[in-house]
DRENROZA-807520 format. One record per residue: residue number from 1; x, y, z of N, C-alpha, C in turn. Coordinates in steps of 0.2 Angstrom, whole numbers. Example, Ala and Ser with C-alpha at 12.3 -4.5 7.8 and 13.67 -1.06 7.14 Angstrom:
<site><i>1</i><n_X>66</n_X><n_Y>-28</n_Y><n_Z>39</n_Z><ca_X>62</ca_X><ca_Y>-22</ca_Y><ca_Z>39</ca_Z><c_X>66</c_X><c_Y>-16</c_Y><c_Z>39</c_Z></site>
<site><i>2</i><n_X>64</n_X><n_Y>-11</n_Y><n_Z>35</n_Z><ca_X>68</ca_X><ca_Y>-5</ca_Y><ca_Z>36</ca_Z><c_X>64</c_X><c_Y>0</c_Y><c_Z>39</c_Z></site>
***
This chain:
<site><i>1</i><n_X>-9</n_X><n_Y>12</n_Y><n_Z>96</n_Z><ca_X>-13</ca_X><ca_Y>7</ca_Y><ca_Z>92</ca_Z><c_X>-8</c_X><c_Y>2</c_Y><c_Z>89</c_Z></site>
<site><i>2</i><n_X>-11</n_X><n_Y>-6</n_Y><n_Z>89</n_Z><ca_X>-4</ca_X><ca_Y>-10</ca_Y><ca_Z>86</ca_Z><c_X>-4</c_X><c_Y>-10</c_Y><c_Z>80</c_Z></site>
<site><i>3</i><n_X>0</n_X><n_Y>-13</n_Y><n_Z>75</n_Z><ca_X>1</ca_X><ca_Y>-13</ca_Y><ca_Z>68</ca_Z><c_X>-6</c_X><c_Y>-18</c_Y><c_Z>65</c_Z></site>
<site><i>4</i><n_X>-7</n_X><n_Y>-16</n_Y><n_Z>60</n_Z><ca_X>-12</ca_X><ca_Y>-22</ca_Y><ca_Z>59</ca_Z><c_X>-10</c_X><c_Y>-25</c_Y><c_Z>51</c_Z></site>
<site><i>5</i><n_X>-8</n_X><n_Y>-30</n_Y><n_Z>50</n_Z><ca_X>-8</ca_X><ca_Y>-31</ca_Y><ca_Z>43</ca_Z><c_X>-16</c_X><c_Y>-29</c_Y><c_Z>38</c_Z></site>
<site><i>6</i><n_X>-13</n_X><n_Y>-25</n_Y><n_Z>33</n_Z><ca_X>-19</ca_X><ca_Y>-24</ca_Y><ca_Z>29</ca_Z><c_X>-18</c_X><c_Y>-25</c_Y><c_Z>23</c_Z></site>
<site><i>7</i><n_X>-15</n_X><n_Y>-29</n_Y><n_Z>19</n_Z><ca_X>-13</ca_X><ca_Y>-30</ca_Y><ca_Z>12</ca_Z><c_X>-5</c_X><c_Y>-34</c_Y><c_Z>12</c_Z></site>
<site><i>8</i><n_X>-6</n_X><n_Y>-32</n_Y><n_Z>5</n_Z><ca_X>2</ca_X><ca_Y>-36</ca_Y><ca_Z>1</ca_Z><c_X>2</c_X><c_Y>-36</c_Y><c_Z>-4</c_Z></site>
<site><i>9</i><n_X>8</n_X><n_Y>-32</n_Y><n_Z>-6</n_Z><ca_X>9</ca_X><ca_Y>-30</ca_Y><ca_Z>-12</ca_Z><c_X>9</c_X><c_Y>-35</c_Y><c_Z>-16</c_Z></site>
<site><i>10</i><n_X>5</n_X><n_Y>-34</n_Y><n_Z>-23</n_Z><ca_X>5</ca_X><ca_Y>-39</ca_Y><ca_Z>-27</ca_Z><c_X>8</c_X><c_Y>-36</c_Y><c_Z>-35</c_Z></site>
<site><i>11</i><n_X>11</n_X><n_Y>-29</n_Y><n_Z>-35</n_Z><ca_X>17</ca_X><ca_Y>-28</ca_Y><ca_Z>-38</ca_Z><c_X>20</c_X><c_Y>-21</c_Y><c_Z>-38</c_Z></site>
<site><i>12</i><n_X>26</n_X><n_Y>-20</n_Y><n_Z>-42</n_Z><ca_X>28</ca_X><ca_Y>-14</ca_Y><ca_Z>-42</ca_Z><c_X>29</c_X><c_Y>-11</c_Y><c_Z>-48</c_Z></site>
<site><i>13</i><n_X>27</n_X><n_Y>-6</n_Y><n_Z>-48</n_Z><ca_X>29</ca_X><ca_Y>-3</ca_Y><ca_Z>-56</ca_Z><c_X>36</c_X><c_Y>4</c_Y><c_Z>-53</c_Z></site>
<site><i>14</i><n_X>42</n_X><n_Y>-1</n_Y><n_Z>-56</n_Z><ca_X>47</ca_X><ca_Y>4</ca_Y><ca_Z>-54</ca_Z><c_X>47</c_X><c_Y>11</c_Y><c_Z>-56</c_Z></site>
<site><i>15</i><n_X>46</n_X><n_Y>9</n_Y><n_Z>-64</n_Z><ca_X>46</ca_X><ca_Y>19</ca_Y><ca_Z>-68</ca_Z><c_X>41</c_X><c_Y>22</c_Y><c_Z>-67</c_Z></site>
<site><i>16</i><n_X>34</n_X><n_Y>23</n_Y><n_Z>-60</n_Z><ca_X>32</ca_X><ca_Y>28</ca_Y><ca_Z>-57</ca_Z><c_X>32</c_X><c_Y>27</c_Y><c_Z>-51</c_Z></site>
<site><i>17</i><n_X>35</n_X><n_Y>22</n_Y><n_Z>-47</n_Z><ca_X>36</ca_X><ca_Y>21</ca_Y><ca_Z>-39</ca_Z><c_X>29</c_X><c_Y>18</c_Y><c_Z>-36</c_Z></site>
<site><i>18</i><n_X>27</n_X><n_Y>14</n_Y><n_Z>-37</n_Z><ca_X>20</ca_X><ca_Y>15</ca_Y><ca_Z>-37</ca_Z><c_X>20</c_X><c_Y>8</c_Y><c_Z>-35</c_Z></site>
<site><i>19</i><n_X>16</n_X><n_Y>5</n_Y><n_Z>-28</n_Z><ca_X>15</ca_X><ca_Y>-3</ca_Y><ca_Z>-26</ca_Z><c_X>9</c_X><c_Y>-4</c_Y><c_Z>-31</c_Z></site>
<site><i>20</i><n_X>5</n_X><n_Y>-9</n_Y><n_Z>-31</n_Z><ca_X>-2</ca_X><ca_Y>-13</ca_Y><ca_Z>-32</ca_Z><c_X>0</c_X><c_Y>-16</c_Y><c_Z>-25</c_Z></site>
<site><i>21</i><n_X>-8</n_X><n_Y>-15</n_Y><n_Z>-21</n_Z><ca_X>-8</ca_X><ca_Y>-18</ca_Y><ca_Z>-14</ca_Z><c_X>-12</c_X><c_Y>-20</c_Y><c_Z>-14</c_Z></site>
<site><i>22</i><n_X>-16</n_X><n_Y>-29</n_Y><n_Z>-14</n_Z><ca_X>-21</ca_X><ca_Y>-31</ca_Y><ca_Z>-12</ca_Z><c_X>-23</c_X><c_Y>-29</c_Y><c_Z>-4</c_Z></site>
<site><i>23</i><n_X>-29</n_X><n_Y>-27</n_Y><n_Z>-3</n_Z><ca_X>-29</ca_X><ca_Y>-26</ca_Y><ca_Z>3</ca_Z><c_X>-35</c_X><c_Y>-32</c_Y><c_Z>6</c_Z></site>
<site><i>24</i><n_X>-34</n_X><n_Y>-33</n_Y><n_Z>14</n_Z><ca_X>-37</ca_X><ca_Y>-37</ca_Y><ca_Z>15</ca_Z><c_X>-42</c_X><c_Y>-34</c_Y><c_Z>23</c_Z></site>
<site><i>25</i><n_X>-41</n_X><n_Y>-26</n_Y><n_Z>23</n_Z><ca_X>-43</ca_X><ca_Y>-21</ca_Y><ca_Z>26</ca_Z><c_X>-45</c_X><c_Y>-16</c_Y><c_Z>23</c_Z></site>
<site><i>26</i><n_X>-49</n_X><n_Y>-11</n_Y><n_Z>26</n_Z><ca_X>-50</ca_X><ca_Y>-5</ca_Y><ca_Z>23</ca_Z><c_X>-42</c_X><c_Y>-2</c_Y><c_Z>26</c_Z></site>
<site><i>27</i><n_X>-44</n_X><n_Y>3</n_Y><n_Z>21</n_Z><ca_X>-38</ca_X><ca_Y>10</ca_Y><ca_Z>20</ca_Z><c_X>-39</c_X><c_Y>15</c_Y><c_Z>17</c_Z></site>
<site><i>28</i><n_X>-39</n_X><n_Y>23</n_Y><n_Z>20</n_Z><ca_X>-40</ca_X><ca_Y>28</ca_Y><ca_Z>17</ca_Z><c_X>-35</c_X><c_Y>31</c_Y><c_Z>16</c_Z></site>
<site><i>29</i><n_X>-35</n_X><n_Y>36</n_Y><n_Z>12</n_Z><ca_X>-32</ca_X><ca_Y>43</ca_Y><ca_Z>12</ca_Z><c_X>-30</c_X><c_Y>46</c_Y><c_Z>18</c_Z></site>
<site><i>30</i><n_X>-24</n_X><n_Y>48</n_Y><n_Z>18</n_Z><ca_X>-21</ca_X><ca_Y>51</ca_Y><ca_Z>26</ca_Z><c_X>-18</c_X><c_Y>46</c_Y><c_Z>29</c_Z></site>
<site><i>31</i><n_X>-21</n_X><n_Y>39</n_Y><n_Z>30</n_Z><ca_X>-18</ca_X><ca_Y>34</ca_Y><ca_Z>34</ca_Z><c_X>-10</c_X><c_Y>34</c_Y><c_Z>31</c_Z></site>
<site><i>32</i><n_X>-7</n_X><n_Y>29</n_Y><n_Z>37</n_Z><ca_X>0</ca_X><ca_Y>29</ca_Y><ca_Z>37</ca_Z><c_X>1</c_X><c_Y>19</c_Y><c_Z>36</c_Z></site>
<site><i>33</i><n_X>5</n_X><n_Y>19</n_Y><n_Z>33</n_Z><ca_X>6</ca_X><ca_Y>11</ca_Y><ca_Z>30</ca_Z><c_X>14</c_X><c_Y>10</c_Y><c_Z>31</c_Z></site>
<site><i>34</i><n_X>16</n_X><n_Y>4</n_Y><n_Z>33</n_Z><ca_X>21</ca_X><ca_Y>3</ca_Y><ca_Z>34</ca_Z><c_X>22</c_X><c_Y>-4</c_Y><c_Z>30</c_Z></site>
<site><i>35</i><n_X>30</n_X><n_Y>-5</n_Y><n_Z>26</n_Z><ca_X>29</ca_X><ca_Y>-10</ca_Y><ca_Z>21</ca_Z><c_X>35</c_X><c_Y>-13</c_Y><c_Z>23</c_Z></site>
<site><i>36</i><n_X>34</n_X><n_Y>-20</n_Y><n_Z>26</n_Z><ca_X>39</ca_X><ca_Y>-22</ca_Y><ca_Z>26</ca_Z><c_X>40</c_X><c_Y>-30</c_Y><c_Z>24</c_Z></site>
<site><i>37</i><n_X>47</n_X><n_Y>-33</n_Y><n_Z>22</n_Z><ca_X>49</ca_X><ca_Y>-38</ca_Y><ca_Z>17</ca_Z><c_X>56</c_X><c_Y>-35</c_Y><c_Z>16</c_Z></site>
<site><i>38</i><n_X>58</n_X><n_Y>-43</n_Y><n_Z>16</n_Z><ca_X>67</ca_X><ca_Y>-41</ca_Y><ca_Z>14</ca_Z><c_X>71</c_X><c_Y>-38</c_Y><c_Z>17</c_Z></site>
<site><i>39</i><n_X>76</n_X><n_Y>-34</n_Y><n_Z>14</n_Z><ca_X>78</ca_X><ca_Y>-29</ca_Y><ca_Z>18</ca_Z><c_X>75</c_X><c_Y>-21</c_Y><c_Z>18</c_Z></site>
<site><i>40</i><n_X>68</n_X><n_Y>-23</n_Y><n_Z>19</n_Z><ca_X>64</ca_X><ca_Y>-15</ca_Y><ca_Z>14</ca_Z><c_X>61</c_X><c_Y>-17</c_Y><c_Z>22</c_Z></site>
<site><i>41</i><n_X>59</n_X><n_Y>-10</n_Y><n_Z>25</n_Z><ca_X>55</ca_X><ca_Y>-9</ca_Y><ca_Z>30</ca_Z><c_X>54</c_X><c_Y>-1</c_Y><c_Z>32</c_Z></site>
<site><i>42</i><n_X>50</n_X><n_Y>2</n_Y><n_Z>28</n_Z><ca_X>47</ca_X><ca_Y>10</ca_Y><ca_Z>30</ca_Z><c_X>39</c_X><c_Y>10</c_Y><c_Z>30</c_Z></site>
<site><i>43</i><n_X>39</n_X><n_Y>16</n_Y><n_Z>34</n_Z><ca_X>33</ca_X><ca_Y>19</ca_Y><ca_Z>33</ca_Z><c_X>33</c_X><c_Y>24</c_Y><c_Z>28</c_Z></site>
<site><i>44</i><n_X>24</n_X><n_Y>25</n_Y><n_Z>26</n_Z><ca_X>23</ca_X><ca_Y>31</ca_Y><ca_Z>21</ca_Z><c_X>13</c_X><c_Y>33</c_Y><c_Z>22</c_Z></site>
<site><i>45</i><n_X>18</n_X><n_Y>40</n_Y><n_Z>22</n_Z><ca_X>9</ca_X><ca_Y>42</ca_Y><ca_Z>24</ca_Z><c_X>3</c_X><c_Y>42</c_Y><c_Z>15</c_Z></site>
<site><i>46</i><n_X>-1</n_X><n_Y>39</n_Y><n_Z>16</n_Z><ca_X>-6</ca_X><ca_Y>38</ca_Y><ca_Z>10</ca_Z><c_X>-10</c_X><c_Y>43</c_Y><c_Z>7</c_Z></site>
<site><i>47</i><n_X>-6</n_X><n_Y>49</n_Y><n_Z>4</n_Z><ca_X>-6</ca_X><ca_Y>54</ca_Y><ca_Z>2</ca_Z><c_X>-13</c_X><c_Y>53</c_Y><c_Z>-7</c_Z></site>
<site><i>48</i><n_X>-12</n_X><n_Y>47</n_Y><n_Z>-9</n_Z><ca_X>-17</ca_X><ca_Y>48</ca_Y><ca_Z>-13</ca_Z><c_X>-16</c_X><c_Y>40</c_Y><c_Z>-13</c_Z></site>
<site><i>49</i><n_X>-22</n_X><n_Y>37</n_Y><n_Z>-19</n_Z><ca_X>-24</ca_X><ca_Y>31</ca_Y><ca_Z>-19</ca_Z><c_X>-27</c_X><c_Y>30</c_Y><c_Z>-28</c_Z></site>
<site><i>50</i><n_X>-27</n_X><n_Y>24</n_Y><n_Z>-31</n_Z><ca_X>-31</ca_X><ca_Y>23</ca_Y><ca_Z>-36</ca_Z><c_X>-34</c_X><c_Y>17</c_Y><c_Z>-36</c_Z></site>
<site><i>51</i><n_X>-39</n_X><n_Y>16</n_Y><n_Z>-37</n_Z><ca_X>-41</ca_X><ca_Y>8</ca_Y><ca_Z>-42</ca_Z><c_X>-43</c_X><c_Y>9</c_Y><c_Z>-49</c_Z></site>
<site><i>52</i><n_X>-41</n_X><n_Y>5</n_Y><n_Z>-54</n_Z><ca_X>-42</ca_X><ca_Y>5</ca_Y><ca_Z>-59</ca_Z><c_X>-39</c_X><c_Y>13</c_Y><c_Z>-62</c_Z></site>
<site><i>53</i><n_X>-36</n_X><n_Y>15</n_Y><n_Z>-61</n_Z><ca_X>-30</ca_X><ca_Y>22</ca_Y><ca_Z>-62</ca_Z><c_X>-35</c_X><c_Y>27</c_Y><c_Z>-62</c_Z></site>
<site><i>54</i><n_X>-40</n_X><n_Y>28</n_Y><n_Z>-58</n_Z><ca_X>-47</ca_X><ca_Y>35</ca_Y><ca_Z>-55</ca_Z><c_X>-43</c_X><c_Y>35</c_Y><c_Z>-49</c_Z></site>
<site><i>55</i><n_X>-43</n_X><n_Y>41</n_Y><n_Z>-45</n_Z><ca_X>-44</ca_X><ca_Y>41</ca_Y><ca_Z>-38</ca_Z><c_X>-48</c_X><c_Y>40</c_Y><c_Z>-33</c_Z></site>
<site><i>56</i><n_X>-48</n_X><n_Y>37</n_Y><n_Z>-29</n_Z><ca_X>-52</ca_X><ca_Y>37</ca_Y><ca_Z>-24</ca_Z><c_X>-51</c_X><c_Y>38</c_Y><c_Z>-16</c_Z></site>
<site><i>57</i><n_X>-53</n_X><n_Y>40</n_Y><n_Z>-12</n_Z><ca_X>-51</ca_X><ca_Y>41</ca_Y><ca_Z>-3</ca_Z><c_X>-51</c_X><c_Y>36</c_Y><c_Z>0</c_Z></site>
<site><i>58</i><n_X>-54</n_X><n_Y>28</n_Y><n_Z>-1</n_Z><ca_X>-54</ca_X><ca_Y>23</ca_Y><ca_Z>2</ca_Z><c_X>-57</c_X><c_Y>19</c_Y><c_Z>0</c_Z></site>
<site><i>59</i><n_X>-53</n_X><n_Y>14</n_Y><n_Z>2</n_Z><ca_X>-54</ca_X><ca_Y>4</ca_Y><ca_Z>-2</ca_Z><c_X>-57</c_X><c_Y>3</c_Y><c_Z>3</c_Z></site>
<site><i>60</i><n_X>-59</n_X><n_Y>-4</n_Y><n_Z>2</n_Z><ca_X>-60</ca_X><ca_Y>-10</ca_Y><ca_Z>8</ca_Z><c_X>-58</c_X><c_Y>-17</c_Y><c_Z>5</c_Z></site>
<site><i>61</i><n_X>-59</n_X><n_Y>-22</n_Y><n_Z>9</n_Z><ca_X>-55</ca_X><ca_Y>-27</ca_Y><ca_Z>8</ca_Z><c_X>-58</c_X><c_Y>-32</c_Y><c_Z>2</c_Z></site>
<site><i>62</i><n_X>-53</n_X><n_Y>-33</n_Y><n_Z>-3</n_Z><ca_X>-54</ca_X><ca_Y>-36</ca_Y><ca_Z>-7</ca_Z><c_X>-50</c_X><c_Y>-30</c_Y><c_Z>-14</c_Z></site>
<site><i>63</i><n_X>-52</n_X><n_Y>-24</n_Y><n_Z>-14</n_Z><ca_X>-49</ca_X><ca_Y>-19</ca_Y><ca_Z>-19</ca_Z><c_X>-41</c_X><c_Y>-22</c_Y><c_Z>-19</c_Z></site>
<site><i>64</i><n_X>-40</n_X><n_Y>-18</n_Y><n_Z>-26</n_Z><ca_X>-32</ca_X><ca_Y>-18</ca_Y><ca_Z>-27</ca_Z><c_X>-31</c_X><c_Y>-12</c_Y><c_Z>-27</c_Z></site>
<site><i>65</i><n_X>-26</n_X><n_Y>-6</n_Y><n_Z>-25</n_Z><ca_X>-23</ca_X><ca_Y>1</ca_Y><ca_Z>-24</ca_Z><c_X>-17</c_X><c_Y>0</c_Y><c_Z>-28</c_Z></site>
<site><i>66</i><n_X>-17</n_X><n_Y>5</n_Y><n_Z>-31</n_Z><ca_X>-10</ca_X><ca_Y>8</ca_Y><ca_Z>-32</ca_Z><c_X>-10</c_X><c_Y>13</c_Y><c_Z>-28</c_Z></site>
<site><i>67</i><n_X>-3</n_X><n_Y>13</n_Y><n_Z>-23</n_Z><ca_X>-1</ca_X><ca_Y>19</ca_Y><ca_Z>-22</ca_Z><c_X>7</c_X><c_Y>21</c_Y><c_Z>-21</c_Z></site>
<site><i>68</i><n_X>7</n_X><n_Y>26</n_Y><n_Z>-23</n_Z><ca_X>15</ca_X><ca_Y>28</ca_Y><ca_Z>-25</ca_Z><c_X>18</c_X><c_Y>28</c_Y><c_Z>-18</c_Z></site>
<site><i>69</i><n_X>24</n_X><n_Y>28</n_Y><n_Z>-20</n_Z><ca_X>26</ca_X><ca_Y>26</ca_Y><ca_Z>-12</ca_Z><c_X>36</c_X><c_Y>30</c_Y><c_Z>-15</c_Z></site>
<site><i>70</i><n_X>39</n_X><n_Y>30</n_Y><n_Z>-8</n_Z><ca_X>45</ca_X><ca_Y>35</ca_Y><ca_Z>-9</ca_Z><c_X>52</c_X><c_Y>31</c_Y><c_Z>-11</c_Z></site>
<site><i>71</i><n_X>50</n_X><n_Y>22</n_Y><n_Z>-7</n_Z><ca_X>55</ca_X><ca_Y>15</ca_Y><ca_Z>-7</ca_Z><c_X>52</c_X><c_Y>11</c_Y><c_Z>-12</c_Z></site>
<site><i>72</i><n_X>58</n_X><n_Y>6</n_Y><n_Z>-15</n_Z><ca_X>55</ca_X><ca_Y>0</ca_Y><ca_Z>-18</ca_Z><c_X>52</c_X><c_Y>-3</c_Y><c_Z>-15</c_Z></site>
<site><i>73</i><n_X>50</n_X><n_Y>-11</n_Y><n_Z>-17</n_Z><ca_X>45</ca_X><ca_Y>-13</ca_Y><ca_Z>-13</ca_Z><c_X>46</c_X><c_Y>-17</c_Y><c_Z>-19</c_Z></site>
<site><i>74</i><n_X>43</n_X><n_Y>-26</n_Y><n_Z>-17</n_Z><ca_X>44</ca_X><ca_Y>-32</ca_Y><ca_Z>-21</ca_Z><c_X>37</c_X><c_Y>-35</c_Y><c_Z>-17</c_Z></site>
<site><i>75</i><n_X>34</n_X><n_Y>-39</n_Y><n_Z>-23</n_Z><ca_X>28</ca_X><ca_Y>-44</ca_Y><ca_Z>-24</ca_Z><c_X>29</c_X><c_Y>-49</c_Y><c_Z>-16</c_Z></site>
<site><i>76</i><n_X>24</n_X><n_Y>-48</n_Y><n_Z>-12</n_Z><ca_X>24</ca_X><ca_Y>-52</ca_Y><ca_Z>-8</ca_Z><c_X>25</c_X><c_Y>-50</c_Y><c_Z>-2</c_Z></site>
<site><i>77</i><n_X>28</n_X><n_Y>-43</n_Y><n_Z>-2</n_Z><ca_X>28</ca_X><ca_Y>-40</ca_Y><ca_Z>5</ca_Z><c_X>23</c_X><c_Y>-39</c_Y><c_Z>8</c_Z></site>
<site><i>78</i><n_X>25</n_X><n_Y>-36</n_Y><n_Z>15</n_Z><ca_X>15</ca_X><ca_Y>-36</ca_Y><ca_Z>19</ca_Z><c_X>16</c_X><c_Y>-29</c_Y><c_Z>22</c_Z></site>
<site><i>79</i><n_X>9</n_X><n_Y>-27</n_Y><n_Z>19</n_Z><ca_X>9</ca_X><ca_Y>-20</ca_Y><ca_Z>22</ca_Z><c_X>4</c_X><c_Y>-19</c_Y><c_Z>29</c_Z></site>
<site><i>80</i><n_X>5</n_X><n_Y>-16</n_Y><n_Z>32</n_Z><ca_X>2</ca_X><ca_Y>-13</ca_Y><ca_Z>39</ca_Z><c_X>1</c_X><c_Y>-6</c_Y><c_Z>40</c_Z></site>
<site><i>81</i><n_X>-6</n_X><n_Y>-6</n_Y><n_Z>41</n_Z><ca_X>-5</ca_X><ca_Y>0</ca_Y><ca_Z>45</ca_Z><c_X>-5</c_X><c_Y>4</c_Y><c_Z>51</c_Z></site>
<site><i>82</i><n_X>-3</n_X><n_Y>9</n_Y><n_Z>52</n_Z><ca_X>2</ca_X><ca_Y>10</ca_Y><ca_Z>58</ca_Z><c_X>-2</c_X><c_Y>17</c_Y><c_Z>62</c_Z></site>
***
């Protein structure tokens, strides 16, 4: 399956590692994202999700997510899922 851009991060909260990702795609829980911008380019498996700091197993397009993530990440990257 090709990559498909499905968001971009619209910020980072460094002191819990955590993106904000406008998404422009659905996205659940389990799926694998890959975040690329700059010199930053990984994957990360989508081991949990938030809107509005509740949990949830899936967005669709239009939501903003927080999800924590292993790398930094800066406002503007595009994330895809893989």
């Amino acid at each position: 399956m090709a990559e498909k851009q499905i968001g971009e991060v619209s910020n980072y909260f460094d002191h819990v590692g955590v993106i904000a990702v406008k998404l422009n795609g659905a996205l659940k829980v389990g799926d694998k994202i890959k975040v690329v911008g700059g010199e930053v380019n990984f994957e990360h498996k989508v081991d949990s999700m938030q809107i509005q700091h509740k949990s949830v197993k899936s967005a669709k397009k239009g939501d903003e997510v927080g999800i924590k993530v292993k790398e930094r990440a800066r406002k503007g990257y595009k994330v895809f899922k893989v």
